[in-house]
C-alpha positions in Angstrom: 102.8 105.1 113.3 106.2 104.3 111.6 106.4 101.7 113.9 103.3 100.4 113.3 103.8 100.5 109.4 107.1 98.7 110.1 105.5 95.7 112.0 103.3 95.2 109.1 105.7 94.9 106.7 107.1 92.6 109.1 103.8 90.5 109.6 103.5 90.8 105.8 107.1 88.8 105.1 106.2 86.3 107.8 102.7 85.2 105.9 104.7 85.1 102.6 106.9 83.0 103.9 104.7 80.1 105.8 102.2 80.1 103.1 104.6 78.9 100.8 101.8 78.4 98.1 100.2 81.6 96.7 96.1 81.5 95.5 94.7 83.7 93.0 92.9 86.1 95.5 96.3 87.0 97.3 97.6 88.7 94.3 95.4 91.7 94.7 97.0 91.7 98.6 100.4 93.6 97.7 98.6 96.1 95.7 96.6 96.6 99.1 99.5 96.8 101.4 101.0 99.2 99.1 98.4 101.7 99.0 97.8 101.5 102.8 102.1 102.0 103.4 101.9 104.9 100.9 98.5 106.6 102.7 100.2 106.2 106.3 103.4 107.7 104.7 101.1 110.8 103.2 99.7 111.1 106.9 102.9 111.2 108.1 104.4 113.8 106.0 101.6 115.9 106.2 102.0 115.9 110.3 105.3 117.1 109.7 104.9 119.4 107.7 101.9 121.1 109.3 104.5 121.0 112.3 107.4 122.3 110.6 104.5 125.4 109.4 103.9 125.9 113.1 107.2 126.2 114.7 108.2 128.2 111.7 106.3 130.6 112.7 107.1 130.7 116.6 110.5 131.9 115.5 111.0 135.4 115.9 110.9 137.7 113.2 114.0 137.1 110.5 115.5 134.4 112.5 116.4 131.4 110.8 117.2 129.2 114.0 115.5 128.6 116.9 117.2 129.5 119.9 115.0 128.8 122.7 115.6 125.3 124.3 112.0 123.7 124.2 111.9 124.6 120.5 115.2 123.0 119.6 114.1 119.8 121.6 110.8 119.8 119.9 112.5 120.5 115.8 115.2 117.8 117.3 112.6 115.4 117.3 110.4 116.5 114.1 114.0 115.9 112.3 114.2 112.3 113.6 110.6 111.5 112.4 111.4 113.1 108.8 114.1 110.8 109.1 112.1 107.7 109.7 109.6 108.5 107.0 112.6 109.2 105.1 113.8 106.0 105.4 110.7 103.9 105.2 110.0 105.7 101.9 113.5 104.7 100.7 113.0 101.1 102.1 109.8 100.6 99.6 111.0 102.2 96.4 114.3 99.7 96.9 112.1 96.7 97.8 113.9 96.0 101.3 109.9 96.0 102.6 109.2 93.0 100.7 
């Protein structure tokens, strides 16, 4: 989905750029984009948290840190999608998106 939300960002600075002339009616388009990036973001999130939830409570009683190998593969990953959100999230507050 990241990657998804990436490539339309992507698409998005393409048409911006060979348009070179901007009508009335494509003003309301950012405002659209916007609200779609920030809903896919929400979705995202939400997965991992409802993920983070679950593995949370596979752990044993007390333990802080998984131990078995499956579910340190399986947090690995959940980490490395935070981290994409993460950064996405940071790359439209800072405008690199645009």
């Amino acid at each position: 989905m990241v990657a998804a939300l990436q490539k339309a960002q992507k698409d998005q600075r393409q048409r911006r750029g060979g348009d070179g002339a901007g009508g009335g009616g494509s003003q309301d388009q950012p405002l659209l984009d916007s609200i779609a990036e920030l809903k896919m973001i929400r979705a995202l999130q939400m997965r991992v948290n409802t993920r983070t939830e679950r593995y949370s409570k596979l752990l044993e009683d007390g333990a802080e840190q998984a131990e078995a190998p499956e579910l340190l593969e399986a947090v690995q990953r959940l980490s490395q999608r935070e981290e994409r959100i993460y950064r996405t999230t940071r790359d439209i507050v800072v405008g690199k998106n645009k």
